[in-house]
Structure formats: structure tokens, C-alpha cells
C-alpha positions as CSV (number, residue, x, y, z in Angstrom):
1,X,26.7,-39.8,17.0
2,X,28.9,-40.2,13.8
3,X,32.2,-38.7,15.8
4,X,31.7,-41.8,18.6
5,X,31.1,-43.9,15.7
6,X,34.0,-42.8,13.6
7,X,36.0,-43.1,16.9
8,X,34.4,-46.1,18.5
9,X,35.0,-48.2,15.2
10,X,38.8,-49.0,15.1
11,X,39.1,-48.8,19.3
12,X,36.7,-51.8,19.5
13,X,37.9,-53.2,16.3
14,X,41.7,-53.0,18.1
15,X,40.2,-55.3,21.0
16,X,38.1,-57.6,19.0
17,X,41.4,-58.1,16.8
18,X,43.7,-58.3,20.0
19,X,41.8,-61.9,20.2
20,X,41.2,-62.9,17.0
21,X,44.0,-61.4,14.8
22,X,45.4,-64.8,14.3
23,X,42.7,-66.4,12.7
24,X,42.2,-67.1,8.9
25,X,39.8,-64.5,9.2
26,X,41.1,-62.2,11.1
27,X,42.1,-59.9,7.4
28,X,38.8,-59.9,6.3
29,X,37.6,-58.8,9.8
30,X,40.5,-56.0,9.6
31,X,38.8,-54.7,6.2
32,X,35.5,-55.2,7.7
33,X,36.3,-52.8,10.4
34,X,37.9,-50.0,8.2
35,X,34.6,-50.1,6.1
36,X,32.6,-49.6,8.7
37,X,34.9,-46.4,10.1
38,X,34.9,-45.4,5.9
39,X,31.3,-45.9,6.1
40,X,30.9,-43.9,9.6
41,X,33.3,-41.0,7.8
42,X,30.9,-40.9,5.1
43,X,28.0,-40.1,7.4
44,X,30.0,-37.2,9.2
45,X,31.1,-35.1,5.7
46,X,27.4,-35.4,4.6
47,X,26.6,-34.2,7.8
48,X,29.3,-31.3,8.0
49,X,28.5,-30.3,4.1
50,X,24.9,-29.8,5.4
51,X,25.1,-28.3,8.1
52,X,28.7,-26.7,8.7
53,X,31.3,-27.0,11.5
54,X,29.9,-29.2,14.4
55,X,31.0,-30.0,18.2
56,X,30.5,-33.0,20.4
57,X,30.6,-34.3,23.6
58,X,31.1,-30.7,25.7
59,X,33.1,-29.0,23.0
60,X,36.0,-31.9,23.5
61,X,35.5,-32.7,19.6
62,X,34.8,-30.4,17.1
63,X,34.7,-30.9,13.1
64,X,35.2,-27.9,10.4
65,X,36.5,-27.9,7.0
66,X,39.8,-28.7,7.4
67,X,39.9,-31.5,9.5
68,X,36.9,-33.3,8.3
69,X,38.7,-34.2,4.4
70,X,41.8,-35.0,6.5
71,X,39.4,-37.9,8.7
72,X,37.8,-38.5,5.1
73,X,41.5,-39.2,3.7
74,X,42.5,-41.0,6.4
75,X,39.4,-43.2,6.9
76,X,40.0,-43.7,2.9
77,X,43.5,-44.7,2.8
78,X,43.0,-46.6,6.4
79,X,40.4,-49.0,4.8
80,X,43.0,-49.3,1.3
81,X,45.6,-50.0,3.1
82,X,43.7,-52.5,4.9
83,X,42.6,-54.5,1.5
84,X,46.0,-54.5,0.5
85,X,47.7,-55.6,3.5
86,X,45.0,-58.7,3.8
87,X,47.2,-61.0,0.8
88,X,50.4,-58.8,1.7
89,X,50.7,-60.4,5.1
90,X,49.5,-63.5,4.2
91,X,52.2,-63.8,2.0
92,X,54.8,-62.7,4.6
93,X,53.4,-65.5,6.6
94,X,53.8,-68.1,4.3
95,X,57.4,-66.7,3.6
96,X,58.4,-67.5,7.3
97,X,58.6,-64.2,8.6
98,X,55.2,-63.3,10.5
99,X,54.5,-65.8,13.0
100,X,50.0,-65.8,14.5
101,X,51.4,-63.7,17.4
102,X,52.7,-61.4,15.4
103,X,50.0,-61.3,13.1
104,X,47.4,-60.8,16.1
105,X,49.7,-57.6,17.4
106,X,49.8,-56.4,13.5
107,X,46.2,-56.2,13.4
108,X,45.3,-55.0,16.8
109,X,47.6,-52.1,16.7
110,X,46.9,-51.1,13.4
111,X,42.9,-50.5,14.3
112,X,44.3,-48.8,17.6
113,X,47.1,-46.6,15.1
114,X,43.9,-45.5,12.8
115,X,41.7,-44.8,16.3
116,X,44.5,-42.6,17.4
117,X,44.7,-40.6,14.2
118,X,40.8,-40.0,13.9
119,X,41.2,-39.2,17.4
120,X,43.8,-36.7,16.9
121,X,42.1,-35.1,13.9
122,X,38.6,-34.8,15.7
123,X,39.4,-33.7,18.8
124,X,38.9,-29.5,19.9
125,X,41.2,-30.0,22.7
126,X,44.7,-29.6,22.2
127,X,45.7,-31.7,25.4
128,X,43.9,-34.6,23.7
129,X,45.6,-34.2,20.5
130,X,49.4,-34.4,22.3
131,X,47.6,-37.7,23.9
132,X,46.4,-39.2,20.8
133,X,49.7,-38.9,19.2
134,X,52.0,-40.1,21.4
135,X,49.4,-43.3,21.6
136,X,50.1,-43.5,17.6
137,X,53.8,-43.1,18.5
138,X,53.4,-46.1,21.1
139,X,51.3,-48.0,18.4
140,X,53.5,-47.5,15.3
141,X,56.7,-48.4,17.1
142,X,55.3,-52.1,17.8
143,X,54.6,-52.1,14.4
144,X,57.8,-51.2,12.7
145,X,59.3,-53.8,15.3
146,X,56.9,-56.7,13.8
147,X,59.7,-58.5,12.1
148,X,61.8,-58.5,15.5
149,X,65.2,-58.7,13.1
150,X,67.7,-56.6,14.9
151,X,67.5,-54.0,12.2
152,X,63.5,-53.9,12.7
153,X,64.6,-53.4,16.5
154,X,67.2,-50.6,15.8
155,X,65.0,-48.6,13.4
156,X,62.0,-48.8,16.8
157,X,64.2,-47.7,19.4
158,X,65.1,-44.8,17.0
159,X,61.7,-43.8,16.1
160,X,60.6,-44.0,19.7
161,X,63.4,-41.8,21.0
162,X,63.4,-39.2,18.6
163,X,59.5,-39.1,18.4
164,X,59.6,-39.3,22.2
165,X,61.7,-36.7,22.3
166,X,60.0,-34.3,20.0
167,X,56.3,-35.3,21.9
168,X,57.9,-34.2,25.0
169,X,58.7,-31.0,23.6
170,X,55.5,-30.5,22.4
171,X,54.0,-31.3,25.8
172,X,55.7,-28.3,27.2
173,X,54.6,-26.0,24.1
174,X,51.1,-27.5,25.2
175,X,51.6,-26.6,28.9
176,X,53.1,-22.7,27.9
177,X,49.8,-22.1,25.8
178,X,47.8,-23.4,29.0
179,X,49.1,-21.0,30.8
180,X,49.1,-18.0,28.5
181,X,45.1,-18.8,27.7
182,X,44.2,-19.8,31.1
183,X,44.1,-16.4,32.4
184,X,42.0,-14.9,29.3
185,X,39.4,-17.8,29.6
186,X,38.3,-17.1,32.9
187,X,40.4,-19.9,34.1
188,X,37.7,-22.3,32.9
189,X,40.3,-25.5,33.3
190,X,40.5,-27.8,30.5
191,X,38.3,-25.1,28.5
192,X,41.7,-23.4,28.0
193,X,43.1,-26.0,25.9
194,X,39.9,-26.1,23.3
195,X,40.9,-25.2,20.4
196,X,37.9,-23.1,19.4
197,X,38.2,-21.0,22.6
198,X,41.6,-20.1,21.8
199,X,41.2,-19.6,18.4
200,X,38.6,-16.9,19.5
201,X,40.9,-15.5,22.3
202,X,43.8,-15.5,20.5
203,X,44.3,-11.4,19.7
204,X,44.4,-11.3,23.4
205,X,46.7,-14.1,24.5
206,X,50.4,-13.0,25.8
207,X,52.6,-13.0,22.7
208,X,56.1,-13.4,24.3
209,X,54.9,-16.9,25.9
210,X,52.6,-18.0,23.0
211,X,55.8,-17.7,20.6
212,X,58.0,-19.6,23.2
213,X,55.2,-22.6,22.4
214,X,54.9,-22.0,18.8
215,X,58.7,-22.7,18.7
216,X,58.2,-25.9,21.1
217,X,55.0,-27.5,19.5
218,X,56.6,-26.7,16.0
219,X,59.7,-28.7,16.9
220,X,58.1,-31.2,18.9
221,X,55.3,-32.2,16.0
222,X,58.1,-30.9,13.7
223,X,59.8,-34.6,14.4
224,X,56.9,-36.1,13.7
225,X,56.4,-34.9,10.3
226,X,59.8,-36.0,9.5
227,X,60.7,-31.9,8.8
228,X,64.8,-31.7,8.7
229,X,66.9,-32.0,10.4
230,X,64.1,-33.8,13.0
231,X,63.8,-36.8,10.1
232,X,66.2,-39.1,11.0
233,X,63.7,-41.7,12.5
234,X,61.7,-41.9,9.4
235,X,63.8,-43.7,6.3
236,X,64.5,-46.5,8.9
237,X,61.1,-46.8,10.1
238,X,60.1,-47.1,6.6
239,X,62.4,-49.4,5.6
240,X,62.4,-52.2,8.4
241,X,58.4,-52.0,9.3
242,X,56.3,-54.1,7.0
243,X,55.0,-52.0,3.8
244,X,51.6,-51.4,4.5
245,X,52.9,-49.9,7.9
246,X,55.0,-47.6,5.7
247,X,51.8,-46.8,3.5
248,X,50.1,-45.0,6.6
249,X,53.3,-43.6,7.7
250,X,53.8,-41.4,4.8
251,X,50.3,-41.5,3.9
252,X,48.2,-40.8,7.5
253,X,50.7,-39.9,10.4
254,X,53.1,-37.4,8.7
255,X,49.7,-35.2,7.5
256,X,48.2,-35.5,10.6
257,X,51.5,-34.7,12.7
258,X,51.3,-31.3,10.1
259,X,48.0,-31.1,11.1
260,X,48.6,-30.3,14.5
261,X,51.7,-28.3,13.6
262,X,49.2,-25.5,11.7
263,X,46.7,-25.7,14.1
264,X,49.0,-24.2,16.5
265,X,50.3,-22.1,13.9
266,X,46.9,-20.6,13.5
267,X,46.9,-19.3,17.3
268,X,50.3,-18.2,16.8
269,X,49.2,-16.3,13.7
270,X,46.9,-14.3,15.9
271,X,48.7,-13.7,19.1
272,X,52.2,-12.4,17.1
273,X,50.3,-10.3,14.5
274,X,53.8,-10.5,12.9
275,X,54.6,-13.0,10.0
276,X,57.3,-15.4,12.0
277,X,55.2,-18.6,12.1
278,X,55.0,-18.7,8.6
279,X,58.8,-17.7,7.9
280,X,59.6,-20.3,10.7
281,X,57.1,-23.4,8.8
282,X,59.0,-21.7,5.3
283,X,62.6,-22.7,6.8
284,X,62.2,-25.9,8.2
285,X,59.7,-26.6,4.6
286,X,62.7,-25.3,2.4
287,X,65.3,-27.2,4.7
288,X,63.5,-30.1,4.3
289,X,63.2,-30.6,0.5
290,X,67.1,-29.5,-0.2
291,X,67.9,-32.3,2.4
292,X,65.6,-34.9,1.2
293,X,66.5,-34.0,-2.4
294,X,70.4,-34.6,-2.4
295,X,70.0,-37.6,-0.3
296,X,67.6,-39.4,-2.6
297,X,71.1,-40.4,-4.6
298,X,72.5,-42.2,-1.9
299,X,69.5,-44.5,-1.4
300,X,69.8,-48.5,-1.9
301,X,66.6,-49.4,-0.6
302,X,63.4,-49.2,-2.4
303,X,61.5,-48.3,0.7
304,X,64.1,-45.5,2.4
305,X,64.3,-44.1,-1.2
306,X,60.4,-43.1,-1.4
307,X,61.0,-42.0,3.0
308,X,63.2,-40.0,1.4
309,X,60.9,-38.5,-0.9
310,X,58.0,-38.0,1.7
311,X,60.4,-35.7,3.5
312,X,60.5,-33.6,0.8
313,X,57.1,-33.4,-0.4
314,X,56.1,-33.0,3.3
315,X,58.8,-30.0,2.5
316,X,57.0,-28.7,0.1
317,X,53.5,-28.7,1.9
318,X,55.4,-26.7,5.3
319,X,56.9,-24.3,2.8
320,X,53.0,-23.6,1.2
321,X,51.2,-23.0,4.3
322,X,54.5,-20.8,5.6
323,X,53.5,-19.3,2.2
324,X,50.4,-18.3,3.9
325,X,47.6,-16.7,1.3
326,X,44.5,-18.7,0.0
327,X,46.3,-20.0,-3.4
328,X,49.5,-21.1,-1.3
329,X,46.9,-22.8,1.3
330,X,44.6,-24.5,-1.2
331,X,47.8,-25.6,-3.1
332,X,49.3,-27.0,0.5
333,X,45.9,-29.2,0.9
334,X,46.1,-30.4,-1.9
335,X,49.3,-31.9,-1.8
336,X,48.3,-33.4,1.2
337,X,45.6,-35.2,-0.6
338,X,47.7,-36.1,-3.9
339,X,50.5,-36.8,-1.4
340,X,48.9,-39.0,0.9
341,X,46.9,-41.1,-2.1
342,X,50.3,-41.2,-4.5
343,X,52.8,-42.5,-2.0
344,X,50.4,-45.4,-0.5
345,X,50.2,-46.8,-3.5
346,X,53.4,-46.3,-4.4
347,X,54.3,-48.1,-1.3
348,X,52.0,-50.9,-2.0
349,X,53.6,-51.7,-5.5
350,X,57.0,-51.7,-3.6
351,X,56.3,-54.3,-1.2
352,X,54.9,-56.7,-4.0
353,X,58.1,-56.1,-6.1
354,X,60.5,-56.7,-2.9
355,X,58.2,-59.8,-1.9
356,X,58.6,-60.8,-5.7
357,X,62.3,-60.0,-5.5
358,X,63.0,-61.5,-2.4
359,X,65.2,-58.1,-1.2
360,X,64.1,-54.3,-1.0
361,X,67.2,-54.0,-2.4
362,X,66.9,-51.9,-6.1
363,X,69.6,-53.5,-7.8
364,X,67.8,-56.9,-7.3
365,X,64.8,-55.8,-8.3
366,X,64.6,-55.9,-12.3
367,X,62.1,-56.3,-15.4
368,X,58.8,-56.0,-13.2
369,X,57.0,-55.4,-16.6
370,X,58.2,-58.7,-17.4
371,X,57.5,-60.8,-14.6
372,X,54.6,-59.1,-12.9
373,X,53.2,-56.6,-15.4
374,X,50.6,-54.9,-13.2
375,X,53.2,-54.5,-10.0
376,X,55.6,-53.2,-12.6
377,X,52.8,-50.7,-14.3
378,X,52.0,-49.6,-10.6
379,X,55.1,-48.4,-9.6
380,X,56.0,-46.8,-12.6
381,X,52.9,-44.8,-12.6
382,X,52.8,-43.9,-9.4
383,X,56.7,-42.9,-9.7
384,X,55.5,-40.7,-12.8
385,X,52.6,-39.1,-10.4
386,X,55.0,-38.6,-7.3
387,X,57.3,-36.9,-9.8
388,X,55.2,-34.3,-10.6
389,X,54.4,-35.1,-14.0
390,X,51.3,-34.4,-16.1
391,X,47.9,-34.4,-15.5
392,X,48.7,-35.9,-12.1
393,X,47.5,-34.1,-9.2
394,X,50.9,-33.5,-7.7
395,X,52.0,-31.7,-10.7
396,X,48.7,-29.5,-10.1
397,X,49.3,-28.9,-6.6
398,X,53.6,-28.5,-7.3
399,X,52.5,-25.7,-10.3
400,X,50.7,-23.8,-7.6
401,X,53.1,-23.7,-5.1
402,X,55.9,-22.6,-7.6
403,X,53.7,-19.9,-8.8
404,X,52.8,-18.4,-5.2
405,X,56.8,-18.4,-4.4
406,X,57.4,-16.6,-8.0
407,X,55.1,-14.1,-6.9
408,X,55.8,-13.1,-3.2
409,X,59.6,-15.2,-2.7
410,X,61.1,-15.2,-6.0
411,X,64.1,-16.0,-3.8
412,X,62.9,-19.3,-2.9
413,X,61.5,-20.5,-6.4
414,X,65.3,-21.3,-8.2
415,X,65.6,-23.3,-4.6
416,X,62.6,-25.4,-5.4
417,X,63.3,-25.7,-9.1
418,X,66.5,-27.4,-8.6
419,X,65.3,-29.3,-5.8
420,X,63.0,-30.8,-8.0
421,X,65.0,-31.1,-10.6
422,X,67.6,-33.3,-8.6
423,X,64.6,-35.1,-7.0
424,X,63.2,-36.5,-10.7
425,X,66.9,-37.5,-11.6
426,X,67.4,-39.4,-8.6
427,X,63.9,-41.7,-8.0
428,X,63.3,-41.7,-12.0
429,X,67.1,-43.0,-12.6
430,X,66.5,-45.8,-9.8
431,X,63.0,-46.7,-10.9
432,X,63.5,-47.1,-14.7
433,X,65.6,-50.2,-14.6
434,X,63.0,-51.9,-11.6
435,X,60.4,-51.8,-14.1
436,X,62.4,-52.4,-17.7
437,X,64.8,-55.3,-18.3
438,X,64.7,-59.2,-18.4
439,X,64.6,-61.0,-15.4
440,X,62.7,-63.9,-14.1
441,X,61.2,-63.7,-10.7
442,X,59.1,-66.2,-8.8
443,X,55.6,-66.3,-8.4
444,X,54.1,-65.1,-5.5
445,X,52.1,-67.9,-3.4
446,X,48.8,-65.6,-2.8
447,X,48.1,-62.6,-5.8
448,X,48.9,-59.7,-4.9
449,X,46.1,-56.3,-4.1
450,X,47.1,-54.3,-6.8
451,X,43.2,-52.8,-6.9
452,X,44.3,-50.1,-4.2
453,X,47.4,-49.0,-5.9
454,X,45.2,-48.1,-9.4
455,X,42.2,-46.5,-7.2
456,X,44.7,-44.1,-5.8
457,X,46.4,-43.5,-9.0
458,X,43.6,-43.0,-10.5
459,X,41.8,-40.7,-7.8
460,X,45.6,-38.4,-8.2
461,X,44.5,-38.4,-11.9
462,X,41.6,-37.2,-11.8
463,X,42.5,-34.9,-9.3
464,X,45.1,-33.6,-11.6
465,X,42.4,-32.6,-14.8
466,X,39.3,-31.1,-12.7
467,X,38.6,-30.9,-9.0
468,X,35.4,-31.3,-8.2
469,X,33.6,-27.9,-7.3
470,X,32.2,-29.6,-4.1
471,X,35.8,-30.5,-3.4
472,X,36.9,-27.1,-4.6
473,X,34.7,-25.4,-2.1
474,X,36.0,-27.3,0.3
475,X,39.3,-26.9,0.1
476,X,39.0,-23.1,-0.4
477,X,36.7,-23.0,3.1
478,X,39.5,-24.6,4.7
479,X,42.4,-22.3,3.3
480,X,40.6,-19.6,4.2
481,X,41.3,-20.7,8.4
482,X,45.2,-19.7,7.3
483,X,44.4,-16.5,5.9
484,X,44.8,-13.5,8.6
């Protein structure tokens, strides 16, 4: 009952919007709708923490420990992201730039974007999943092109043909672990694509055609986390869609895209009995943060220079689970969590400084602290947290990953270190004089939702001085899926 509910919320809320998106009330009625999915999340970790690892509907979803706190993060930052976009796009409205059609096709497709991802996450079967994101893909491409300005336009086609590209390839890695399960299920049809069955089958699956698909869906899904040198589509995306668009981006699709990615890995894991899914996932992790890292200087734009920086933290969380081990695993989901909740609200202080500003520009953005004090206070924070500095839990999850590599790839760790390094140089240099200075900036005709950006901080905070035991537990019961 609570899977069709945490489903069935944001599909009908995606028709009931397709109508009325328009309307004055049409952002309350977006919120309204992510509460009630919240609310319906709720209902399915109390009844997962009670009861354990739960399937639905003939096995076609299936909820354990790791994919229920990703639906309980998504739902979370869904409904967030929801409150803050209710004045955001009310103030791109009155600034000329959103007309009601737009607006009806911003709220529609972002209930049907969040009913894809809870899709995605829930489902057992692995044909669904391929289905569920390419229907994100279809729905965040209208998104980024709300603004219809030809660089809006440019950065769509992009992200559709490179996202279409790489969901193609992982439609044939889909198809090449059909047919390498099909025969050692009994040839049950679609039961060869359940997760669950394969995950249980998987010592006995043919290991020359299961690595062929590893190396496909890891690619293919690979684009869609944004993993170099797959990334191209995602600092443009970022950049021309409006912000809170660029919140679930970074915050929802990239963790669920990895979600997929280690999924597979898992069956991969079993079937090789050899260690190359993880050195693959370390790579294309490592690859992904030296990339990010030295092109984080040549950034202009407020919005491509924190894309840039979700490539590398979604870097660093590739490289932990290629890591492999229960402290490299625990570390990667929690950077997933600190991740996801940091950069939103990071996100959500940028697009209030560039509507203040007039330009997501960085040079014309100055003395936030003077002009709009809690925008200004937001960003810095949430720079400081993104850094890696603190109590914050990314400095948490960054201590453990740099630990793990110490001990079992000292190779890698001088890598990282610099990476880092170059990384806190770069955003910190560009942020500083945002925040500080003297400027005058005009008001903004409806106040801005700064209440999301400090409940995220503030959630990475508290992450960063004690986790929860409950949470704890959690996380450790789901690390322990990546352990061979």
C-alpha cells in the first residue's frame, strides 16, 4: 500500500498539475503534493525498520536498506525543493521570463521527474529501472528548456543526446544480462530481470557476458551520473535550467543514476568473483574528481561552477564504493546523503543571489551580506560545508574515504589530497568576494525561501557531530549489500 502511494502521489499530482499549473495556486498545490509523497515515504521506512526488506506487486518492487534512505532523501529534498521553488518561480514570473504555459509544464513535469525517480529507486526489476530513467531523461530535458532562450535550447539538445546515448547503452547492458540470467532462472520471462532473482543467481550467471554488461550499464548510467569524461551535458544543464531544476539534478538524479550503476555492480561482483567492477567504478571515480577539480578555475558562472563540483563529489562517492569494504561503503552513503542535502541548498542560495543580481554571472554578484544577509549567510555556509570543512557532514564522510584509500590505495590518497586541495582554492576564491564587499542590489519583489537552505545545512551539521544510531544501523545494513 505505501509503495503505490509513494508512487501514485507525484504521477497523479503530474496530471492534476498538467491542468492547473498556471493558477495562483498551483505552488501551493506543488508543495501539497510533495508532502503527501514525504508523508507516504514516512509510512514505508517505519514500515521497513519494522519489519525488514519488503516486495510488492509480484516481486516488480522491492524495498531493502539501501534504497529505502535513498526514496527517504529523495522524497525529502523533492518536497524542499518544492517550498523553495513556490516564491522562486514566482519571482521569475514577475521578472518576465516564465510565462502560465510554462509555468503549467514546470510543475507537471517536475511531479512526473520525482515519480520517475521513486519509481526507479523502488522498482526490483531492472527493465523498469532503464524505463523509469529514460522517462526522468524525457522529463528533465523539458525542464532545462523552460526558459526557451537559445542557450536553454542548446544545453537540452545536449543533455538529451548524450543521456540518450548513454540510456541506449545501458539498454543493451540490460538486454546482455537478460540473456545471461534467462537461462539460469528457468527462463521464467520478465522474472529474469528482478533484481532479487539475480542477485541470488548470480554465482552461477555466465561471467564473460555479465562483464560485457557491467561495462555497458556502467557507461550507459555512467553519463548519467555526470562520471568523466561522460559529463559534458551536466554544467550546461545546470546552468541554463531554472535553479530549483538544478537542485534535484545534483541533489536526486545523479544519486539515483549511481544507484543503478551499483546495483548492477553488485551482480557483477558475484558473477566475476574477481575485483574489476570495483577498480572499473575506482577509475572513472578518480577520473572524475581530477577533471572536475582543475576545471572548477575556469568557471564564470555561479551555477556551472557548483556542476562542476557535483562531478567531483559524485567522484568521490564512485571511487568509495570501487573502494569496496564496509567503512569505504558506509563512507560512500554518506556522502550521498551530505551531498545530496549540501548542494540543494547551495543551489537554492545561488538562484536568490543571481535573481538579486540580475546575472549568474560571479563577478556581478557582490556584498550578499550586505544586501541580502540571509542569502549571503546561506551560500557561504553551504560553500564552507561543500568544502569539506568542520563539523559538516561532508568533511565526515571526505575523512573516511581518505582513510580507507590510506589504508588499502595509498596510491590514490596524494591523488585525492590535491584534488581537494585545488577544489577549496577554486569555489572558496570565487565565493568569498559574492558574499563580502559593498554593493547595492535591488530588492526582490516576493521574499525569498531561504528556510530549505538552513534545514539542509543544518541536517549536514548535525550529520557531521553524531549520526544517529538508527541511522547508523542503517547505513551499515546497507554497506554490508557491497561487501563480498
Amino acid at each position: 500500500m505505501e509503495i503505490a502511494l509513494v508512487v501514485g502521489f507525484p504521477l497523479v499530482g503530474a496530471a492534476l498539475l498538467a491542468l492547473t499549473g498556471a493558477q495562483r495556486r498551483a505552488p501551493e498545490l506543488n508543495v501539497a503534493i510533495s508532502l503527501a509523497t514525504l508523508l507516504a515515504v514516512a509510512a514505508l521506512v517505519v514500515r521497513v525498520i519494522r519489519g525488514g526488506p519488503i516486495s510488492a506487486f509480484d516481486e516488480q518492487f522491492f524495498i531493502d536498506p539501501f534504497n529505502v534512505f535513498l526514496v527517504a532523501l529523495t522524497a525529502l529534498v523533492g518536497f524542499t525543493t518544492a517550498v523553495f521553488s513556490r516564491p522562486y518561480m514566482r519571482i521569475e514570473a514577475a521578472h518576465g521570463r516564465l510565462t502560465e504555459r510554462r509555468l503549467r509544464l514546470y510543475h507537471s513535469m517536475y511531479q512526473l521527474f520525482m515519480a520517475a525517480m521513486l519509481v526507479a529507486l523502488t522498482t526490483n526489476n531492472l527493465g523498469f529501472l532503464w524505463v523509469a530513467m529514460e522517462a526522468a531523461t524525457l522529463s528533465t530535458v523539458l525542464l532545462v528548456s523552460l526558459y526557451r532562450t537559445r542557450a536553454s535550447i542548446e544545453a537540452a539538445w545536449k543533455y538529451f543526446i548524450l543521456c540518450g546515448v548513454g540510456i541506449a547503452l545501458a539498454l543493451f547492458g540490460t538486454i546482455l544480462l537478460y540473456v545471461a540470467a534467462e537461462g539460469q532462472l528457468g527462463g521464467n520471462g520478465m522474472s529474469a530481470l528482478l533484481w532479487t532473482h539475480l542477485d541470488a543467481a548470480k554465482g552461477q550467471l555466465e561471467p564473460t557476458v555479465i562483464g560485457l554488461a557491467f561495462v555497458f550499464l556502467l557507461v550507459g548510467y555512467g553519463t548519467k551520473v555526470g562520471l568523466a569524461p561522460l559529463h559534458n551535458w551536466l554544467p550546461d544543464a545546470h546552468a541554463e535550467g531554472p535553479t530549483p531544476v538544478s537542485a534535484v539534478l545534483s541533489g536526486l538524479l545523479l544519486n539515483v543514476a549511481l544507484y543503478a550503476v551499483l546495483r548492477c555492480k553488485i551482480i557483477a561482483d558475484g558473477a566475476l568473483h574477481s575485483d574489476l567492477p570495483g577498480r572499473m567504478l575506482m577509475g572513472f571515480g578518480l577520473l572524475s574528481v581530477v577533471w572536475a577539480t582543475f576545471f572548477l578555475w575556469r568557471q564564470r558562472d555561479i551555477k556551472r561552477l557548483f556542476a562542476y563540483s557535483s562531478i567531483e563529489h559524485m567522484g568521490i562517492m564512485t571511487f568509495a564504493f570501487g573502494m569496496g569494504g564496509p567503512v569505504a561503503s558506509f563512507a560512500g552513503l554518506l556522502h550521498m546523503t551530505v551531498h545530496s542535502l549540501t548542494k540543494s541548498a547551495i543551489f537554492f542560495a545561488a538562484g536568490h543571489a543571481a535573481q538579486t543580481a540580475g546575472t549568474q554571472r560571479m563577478d556581478g554578484i557582490r556584498g550578499l551580506l550586505a544586501t541580502h544577509p540571509s542569502v549571503g549567510w546561506g551560500l557561504m555556509l553551504g560553500t564552507l560545508a561543500i568544502l569539506g570543512m568542520p563539523p559538516f557532514g561532508v568533511f565526515t564522510s571526505e575523512y573516511l574515504v581518505l582513510t580507507t584509500a590510506m589504508r588499502d590505495h595509498p596510491w590514490a590518497t596524494p591523488i585525492l589530497l590535491v584534488s581537494l586541495a585545488v577544489a577549496f582554492a577554486a569555489i572558496f576564491g570565487r565565493v568569498q568576494p559574492m558574499v563580502f564587499g559593498e554593493t547595492q542590489a535591488p530588492a526582490l519583489p516576493h521574499p525569498p525561501s531561504l528556510l530549505p537552505v538552513f534545514v539542509h545545512l543544518g541536517l549536514v551539521l548535525a550529520l557531521g557531530i553524531s549520526i544517529p544510531a538508527a541511522l547508523s544501523e542503517w547505513y551499515r545494513l546497507a554497506a554490508h549489500l557491497f561487501v563480498r
